[in-house]
Structures are given as C-alpha cells and as structure tokens.
One Martini backbone bead per residue (centre of mass of N, CA, C, O) as a GRO file, in nm:
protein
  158
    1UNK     BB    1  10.080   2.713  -0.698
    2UNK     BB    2  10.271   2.487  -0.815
    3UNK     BB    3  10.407   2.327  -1.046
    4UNK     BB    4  10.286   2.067  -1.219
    5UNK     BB    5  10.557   1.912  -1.365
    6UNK     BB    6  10.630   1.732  -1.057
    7UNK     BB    7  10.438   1.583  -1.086
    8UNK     BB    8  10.294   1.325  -1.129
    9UNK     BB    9  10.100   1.133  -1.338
   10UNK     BB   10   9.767   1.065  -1.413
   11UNK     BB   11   9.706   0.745  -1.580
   12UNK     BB   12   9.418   0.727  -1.581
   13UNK     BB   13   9.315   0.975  -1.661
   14UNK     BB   14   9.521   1.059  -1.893
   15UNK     BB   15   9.387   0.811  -2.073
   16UNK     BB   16   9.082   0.925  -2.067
   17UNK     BB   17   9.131   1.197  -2.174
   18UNK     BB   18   9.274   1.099  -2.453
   19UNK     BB   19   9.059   0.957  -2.575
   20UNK     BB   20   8.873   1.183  -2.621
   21UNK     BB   21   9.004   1.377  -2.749
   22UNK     BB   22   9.010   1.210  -3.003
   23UNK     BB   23   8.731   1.236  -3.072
   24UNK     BB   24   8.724   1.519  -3.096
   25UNK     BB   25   8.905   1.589  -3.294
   26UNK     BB   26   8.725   1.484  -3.484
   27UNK     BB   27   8.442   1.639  -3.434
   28UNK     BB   28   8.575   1.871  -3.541
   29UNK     BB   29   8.611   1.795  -3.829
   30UNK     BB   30   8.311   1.689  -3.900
   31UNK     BB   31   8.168   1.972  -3.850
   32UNK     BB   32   8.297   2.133  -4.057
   33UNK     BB   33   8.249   1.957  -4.280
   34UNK     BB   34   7.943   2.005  -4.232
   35UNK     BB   35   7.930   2.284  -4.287
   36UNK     BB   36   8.087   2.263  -4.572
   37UNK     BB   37   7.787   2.134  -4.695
   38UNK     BB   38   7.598   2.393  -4.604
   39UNK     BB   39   7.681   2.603  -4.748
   40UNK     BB   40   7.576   2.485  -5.058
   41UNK     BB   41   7.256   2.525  -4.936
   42UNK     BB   42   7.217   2.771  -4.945
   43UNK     BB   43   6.928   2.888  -4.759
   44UNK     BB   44   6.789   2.619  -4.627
   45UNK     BB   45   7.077   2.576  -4.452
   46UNK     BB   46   7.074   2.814  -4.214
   47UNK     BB   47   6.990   2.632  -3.963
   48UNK     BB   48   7.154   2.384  -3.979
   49UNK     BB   49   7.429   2.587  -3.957
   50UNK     BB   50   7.379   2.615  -3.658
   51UNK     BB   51   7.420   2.333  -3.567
   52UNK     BB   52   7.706   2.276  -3.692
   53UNK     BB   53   7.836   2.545  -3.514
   54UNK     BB   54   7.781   2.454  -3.232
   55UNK     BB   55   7.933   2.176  -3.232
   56UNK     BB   56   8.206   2.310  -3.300
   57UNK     BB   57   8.234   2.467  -3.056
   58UNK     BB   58   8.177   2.231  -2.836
   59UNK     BB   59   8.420   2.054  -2.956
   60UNK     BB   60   8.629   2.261  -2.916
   61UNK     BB   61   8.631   2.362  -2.629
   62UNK     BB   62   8.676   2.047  -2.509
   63UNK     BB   63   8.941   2.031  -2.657
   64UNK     BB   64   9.064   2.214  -2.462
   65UNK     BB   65   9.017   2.135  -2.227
   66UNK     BB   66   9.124   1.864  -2.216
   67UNK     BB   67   9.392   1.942  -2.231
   68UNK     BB   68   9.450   2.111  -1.994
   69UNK     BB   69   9.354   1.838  -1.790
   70UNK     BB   70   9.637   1.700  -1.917
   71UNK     BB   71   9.857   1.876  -1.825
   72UNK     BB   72   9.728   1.938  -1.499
   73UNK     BB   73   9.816   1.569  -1.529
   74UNK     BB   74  10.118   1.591  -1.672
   75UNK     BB   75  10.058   1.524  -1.939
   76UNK     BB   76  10.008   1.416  -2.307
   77UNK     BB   77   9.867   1.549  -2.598
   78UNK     BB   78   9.711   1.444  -2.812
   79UNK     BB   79   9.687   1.508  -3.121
   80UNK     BB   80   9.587   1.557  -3.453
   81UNK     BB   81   9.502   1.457  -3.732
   82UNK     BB   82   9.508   1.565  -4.081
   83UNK     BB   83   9.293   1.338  -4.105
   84UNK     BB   84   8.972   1.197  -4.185
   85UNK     BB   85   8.708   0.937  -4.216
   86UNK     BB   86   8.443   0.974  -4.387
   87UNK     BB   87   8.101   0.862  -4.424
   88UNK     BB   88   7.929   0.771  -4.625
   89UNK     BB   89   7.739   1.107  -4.741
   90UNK     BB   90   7.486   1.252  -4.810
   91UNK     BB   91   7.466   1.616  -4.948
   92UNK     BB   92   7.186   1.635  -4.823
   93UNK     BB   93   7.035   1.761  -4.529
   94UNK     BB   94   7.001   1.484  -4.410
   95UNK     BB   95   7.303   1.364  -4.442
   96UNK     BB   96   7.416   1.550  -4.258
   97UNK     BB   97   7.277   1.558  -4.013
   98UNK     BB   98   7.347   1.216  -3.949
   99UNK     BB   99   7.625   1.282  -3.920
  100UNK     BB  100   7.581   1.475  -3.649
  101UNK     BB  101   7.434   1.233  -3.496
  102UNK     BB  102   7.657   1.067  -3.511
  103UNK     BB  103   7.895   1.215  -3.360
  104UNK     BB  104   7.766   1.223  -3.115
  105UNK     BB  105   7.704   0.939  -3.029
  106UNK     BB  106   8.052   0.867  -3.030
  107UNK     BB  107   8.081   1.059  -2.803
  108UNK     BB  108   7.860   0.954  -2.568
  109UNK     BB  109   8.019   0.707  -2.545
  110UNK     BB  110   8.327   0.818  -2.473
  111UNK     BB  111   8.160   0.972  -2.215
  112UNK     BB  112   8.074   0.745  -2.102
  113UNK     BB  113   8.341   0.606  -2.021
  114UNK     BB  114   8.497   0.871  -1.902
  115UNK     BB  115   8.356   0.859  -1.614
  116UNK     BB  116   8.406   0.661  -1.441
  117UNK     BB  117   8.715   0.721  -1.407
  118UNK     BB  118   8.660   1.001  -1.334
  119UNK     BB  119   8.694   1.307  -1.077
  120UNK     BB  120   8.562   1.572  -1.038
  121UNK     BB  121   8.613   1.810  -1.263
  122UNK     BB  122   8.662   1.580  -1.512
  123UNK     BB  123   8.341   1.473  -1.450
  124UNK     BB  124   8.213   1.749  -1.474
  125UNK     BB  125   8.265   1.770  -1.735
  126UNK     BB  126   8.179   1.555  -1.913
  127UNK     BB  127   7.893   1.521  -1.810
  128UNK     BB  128   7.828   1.796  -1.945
  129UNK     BB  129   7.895   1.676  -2.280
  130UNK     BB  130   7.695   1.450  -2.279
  131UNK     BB  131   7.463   1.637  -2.274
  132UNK     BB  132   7.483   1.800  -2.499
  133UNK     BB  133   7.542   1.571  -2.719
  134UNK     BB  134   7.250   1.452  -2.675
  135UNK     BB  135   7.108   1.698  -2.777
  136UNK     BB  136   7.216   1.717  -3.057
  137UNK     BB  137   7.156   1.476  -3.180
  138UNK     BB  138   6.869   1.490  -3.169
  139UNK     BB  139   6.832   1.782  -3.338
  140UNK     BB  140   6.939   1.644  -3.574
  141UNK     BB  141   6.741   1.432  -3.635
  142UNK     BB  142   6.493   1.626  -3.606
  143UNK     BB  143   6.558   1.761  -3.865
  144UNK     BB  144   6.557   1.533  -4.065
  145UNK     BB  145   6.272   1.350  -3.977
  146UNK     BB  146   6.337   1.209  -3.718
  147UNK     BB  147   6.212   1.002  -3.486
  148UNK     BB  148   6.310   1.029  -3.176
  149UNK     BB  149   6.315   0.701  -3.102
  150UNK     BB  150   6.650   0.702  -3.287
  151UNK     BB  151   6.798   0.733  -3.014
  152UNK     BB  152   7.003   0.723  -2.826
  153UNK     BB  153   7.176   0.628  -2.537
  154UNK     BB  154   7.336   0.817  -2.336
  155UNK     BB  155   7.273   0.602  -2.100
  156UNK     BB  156   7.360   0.298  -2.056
  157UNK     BB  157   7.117   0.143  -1.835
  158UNK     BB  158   6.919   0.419  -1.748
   0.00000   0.00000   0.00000
C-alpha cells in the first residue's frame, strides 16, 4: 500500500478520534494515580488492584491504537496533558473504586458520542473499548459495594 502520508486527512473522523484520544490519555493517567492510591492499601486491595492494572492496560492499549487511527488517517494525535486534576477522593478503598468507575463511566459516554462518527475499523475499535468500559465500570462499582443498579448506561437510549 503506499504511504499514507499523500492522503487529505479524514478531518471529521480524525477529530472524533481526537476527542476520544484526550479522554483515554486522562484514563491513563487516573488508573495509574488509582493503581498508586493502592499500593498503600496492601494487602486488602490486591484484588482491587488487579482491576486498576487491568484498566491502565486496556485505556493505555486503546490509547495507542487510537494514535495509531489517527496517523493512518492522516491526521495529527494530540498529546497529553502534563498532569490531570483528579476528582476529590477518599484514598480508602471504596473512594478509589468510585474513581475507577468514574473514569470509565466518562469514557463510555466519549466513546458512545464518537461511534455514531466514525465507520468500519475505527467505528469497530470504539465500540469494542466501550464494552470493556462498561464491564470495568461496572465491576468497580460493585467491588466498592455499590448495588448493580448505580451503572451508568453505557448506550443511553438504548
């Protein structure tokens, strides 16, 4: 195939994978900050930070896939910020929890907005990332103690 660079970019697709990129590059950053909120609880929440590694892998993954979408679509990926500013947050085991399924909940809902967007392999990533999401979210939520029923929906209208 020839380089992909000669090509216009796809600026509607390519600002819709933009737009998610920065939220992932948060999710990266708040799953570490949660990973590292319970290093200090060991050893009760070492069950609890298999769900913080799991998370930082699947939104650093997608973050790089993303990345990725946008190069092969011309396009330029925006960085990350330096630092994020993280919700205020009991550092007991139930407040990071609540944090991990906050920042999922906030991703499902950017990757619910940039599927209507985009069509074929990126339309079939996101919407792979926002099952994961939803399941993460979800999985924290009731770790933390939270009854089922406080999941966000993660396709509103759905």
């Amino acid at each position: 195939m020839p380089a992909q660079e000669h090509l216009p970019p796809d600026s509607a697709a390519v600002q819709t994978l933009s737009n998610l990129l920065a939220m992932e590059h948060a999710a990266v950053y708040v799953t570490a900050a949660a990973g590292g909120e319970l290093a200090a609880l060991r050893p009760v929440a070492e069950s609890t930070r298999v769900l913080a590694q799991n998370a930082f892998t699947a939104h650093r993954e997608l973050r790089d896939r993303l990345v990725a979408e946008i190069l092969d679509r011309g396009g330029s990926a925006p960085p990350a910020q330096a630092a994020y500013r993280l919700p205020p947050v009991s550092t007991d085991l139930a407040g990071v929890l609540l944090l991990l399924a906050d920042i999922e909940d906030r991703c499902s809902a950017a990757a619910y907005d940039a599927i209507g967007d985009l069509t074929g392999e990126g339309r079939a990533l996101v919407t792979d990332a926002l099952a994961g999401m939803a399941v993460r979210g979800q999985q924290a939520r009731i770790a933390a103690g939270q009854p089922p029923d406080q999941a966000i929906r993660a396709l509103p209208g759905a």
